[in-house]
C-alpha positions in Angstrom: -5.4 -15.7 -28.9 -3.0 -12.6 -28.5 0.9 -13.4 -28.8 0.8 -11.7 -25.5 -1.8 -13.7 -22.9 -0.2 -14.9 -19.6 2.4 -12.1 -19.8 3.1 -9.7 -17.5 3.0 -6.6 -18.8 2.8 -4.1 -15.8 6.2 -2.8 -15.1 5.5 -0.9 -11.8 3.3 2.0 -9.9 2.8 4.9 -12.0 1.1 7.0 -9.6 -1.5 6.1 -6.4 -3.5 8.8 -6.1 -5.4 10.2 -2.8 -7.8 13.2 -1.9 -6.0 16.2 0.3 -8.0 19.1 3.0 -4.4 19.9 3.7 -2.4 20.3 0.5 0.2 22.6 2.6 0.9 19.7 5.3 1.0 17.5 2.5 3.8 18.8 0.7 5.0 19.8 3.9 5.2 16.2 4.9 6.2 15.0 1.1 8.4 17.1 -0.1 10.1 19.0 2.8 10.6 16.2 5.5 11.1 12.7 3.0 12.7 14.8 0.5 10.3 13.7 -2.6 10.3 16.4 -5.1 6.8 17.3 -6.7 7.5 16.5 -10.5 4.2 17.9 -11.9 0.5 19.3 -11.4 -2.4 19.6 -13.2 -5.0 22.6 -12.6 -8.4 22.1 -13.9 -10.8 24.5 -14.2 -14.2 23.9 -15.1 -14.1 19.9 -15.5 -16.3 17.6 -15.6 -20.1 17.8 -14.5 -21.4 21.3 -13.2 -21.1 20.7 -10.1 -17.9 19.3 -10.3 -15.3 21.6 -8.5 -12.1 22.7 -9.8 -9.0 20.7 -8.3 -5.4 20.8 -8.4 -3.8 17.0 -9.0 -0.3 16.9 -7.6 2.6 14.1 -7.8 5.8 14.0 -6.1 8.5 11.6 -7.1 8.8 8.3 -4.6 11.8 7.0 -7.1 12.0 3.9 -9.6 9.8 5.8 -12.2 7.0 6.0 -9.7 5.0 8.7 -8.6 2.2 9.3 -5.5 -0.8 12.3 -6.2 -3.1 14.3 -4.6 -6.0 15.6 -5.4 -7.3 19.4 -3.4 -10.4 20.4 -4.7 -11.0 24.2 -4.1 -13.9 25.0 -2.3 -14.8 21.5 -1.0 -15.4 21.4 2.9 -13.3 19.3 4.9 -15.7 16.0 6.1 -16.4 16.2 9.7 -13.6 14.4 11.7 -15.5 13.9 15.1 -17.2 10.8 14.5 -15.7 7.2 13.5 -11.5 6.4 12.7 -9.5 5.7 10.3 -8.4 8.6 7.9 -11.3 11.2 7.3 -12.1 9.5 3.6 -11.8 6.6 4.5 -14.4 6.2 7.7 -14.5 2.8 10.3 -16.9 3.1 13.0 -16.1 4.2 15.9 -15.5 0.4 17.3 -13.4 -0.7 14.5 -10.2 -2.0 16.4 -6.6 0.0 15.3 -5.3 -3.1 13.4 -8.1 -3.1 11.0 -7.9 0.9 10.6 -4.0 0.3 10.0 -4.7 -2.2 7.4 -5.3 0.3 4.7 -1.9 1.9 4.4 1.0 3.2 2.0 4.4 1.3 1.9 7.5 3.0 0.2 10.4 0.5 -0.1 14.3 1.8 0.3 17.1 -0.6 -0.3 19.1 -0.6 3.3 19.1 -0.1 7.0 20.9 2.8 6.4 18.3 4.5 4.3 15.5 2.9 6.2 17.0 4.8 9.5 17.6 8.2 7.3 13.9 8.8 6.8 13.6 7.7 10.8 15.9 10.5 11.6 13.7 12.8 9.3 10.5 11.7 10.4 11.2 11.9 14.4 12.8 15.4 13.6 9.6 16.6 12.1 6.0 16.9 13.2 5.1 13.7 12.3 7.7 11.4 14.3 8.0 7.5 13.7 5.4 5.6 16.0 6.3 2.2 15.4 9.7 0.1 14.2 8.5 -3.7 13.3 10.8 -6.6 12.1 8.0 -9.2 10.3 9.0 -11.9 8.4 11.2 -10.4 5.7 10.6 -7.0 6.2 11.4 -3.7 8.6 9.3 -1.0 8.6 8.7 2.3 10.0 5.3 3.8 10.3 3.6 7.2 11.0 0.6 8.7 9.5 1.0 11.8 7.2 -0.9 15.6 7.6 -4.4 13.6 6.1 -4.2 10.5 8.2 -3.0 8.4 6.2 -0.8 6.2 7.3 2.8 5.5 5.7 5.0 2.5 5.8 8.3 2.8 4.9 10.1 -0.6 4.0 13.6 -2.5 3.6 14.0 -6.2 2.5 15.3 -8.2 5.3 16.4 -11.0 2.8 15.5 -11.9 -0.3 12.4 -13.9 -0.9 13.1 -17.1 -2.5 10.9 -19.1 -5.1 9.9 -21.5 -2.8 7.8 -18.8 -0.8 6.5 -17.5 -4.0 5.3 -21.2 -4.3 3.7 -21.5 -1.0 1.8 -17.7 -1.4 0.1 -19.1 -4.6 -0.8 -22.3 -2.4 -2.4 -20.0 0.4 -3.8 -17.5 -2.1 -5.4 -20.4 -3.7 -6.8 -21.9 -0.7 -8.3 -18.6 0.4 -9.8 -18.0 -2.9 -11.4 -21.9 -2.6 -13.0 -21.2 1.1 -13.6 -17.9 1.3 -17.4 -18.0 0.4 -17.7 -21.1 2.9 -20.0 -19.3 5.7 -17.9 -19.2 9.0 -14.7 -20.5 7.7 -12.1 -20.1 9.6 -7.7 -20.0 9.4 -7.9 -24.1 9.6 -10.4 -24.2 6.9 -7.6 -22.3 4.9 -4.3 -24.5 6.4 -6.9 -27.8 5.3 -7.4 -26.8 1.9 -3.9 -25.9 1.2 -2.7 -29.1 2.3 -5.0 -30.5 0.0 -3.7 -28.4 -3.3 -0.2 -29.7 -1.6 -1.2 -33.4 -2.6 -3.3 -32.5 -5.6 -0.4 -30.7 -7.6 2.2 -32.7 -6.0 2.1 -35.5 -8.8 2.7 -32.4 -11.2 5.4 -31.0 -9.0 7.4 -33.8 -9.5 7.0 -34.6 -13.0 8.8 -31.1 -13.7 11.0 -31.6 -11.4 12.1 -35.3 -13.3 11.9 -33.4 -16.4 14.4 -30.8 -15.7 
């Protein structure tokens, strides 16, 4: 066994990366209107397969050591836009409802209101305005989509999370996990099975508890 199983390890984001048609919106967007500065950019010329295309991978600087990148390939035609949603590389049939479309998103995180309503003030001054405000659970958040589609979340902590929800997320995610492959199963199939993890680890629960 390795002195370091059951650690964590991971110590944030390094870079999420995402195809561009538009890399001139993109920075546009990125770099000119939320102020991230692009911090490096690979070219690549002749990489990969043959018919691999040479690309351009560039990363701007969303703070805390983290990055976000881009890929534009040179020469690669744009997909055709005109049939489905969604963002064009990621593609929903026409029918898919907005919510599940929306689903797939970025989030960037900024400690206050103040700073949360800074990037507002850039956004709606720009070409890509805010389009929704939301207060849910713990969060706020802004949302538009960027020059590709995408869309992008930007976040503030409401209040802190406290170790009790942290408990009850592991409960739900746990439950999920155990009906998920049920056919049909449904939100109370969930709530059921998590009242049941509730009264199998309870006995557990409170022998830490005595112990402490």
């Amino acid at each position: 066994m390795s002195p370091l199983d059951d650690q964590h390890l991971v110590t944030g984001v390094d870079h999420a990366a995402f195809p561009t048609f538009d890399p001139a919106g993109t920075v546009a967007f990125y770099r000119d209107v939320l102020g991230f500065p692009v911090v490096h950019s690979i070219c690549a010329a002749g990489w990969g397969p043959d018919d691999h295309p040479d690309f351009i991978h560039f990363f701007f600087d969303i703070g805390g050591g983290d990055r976000l990148a881009f890929f534009y390939y040179f020469g690669l035609a744009a997909p055709d836009t005109s049939v489905g949603t969604g963002d064009v590389y990621a593609r929903f049939p026409q029918d898919a409802p907005d919510w599940f479309v929306r689903s797939r998103h970025l989030a960037l995180h900024v400690a206050s209101e103040e700073h949360l309503l800074e990037y507002r003030r850039r956004l709606d001054a720009s070409a890509w305005p805010v389009e929704m405000q939301i207060q849910h659970e713990t969060i706020e958040s802004i949302y538009t989509h960027d020059p590709n589609g995408y869309m992008v979340e930007i976040t503030r902590a409401l209040r802190p999370v406290t170790p009790q929800e942290d408990l009850d997320a592991n409960l739900t995610i746990d439950a999920l996990v155990d009906i998920a492959s049920r056919p049909g199963h449904t939100i109370d199939d969930l709530l059921v099975r998590k009242a049941e993890l509730i009264v199998e680890r309870a006995e557990k629960w409170s022998a830490v508890g005595e112990a402490r």
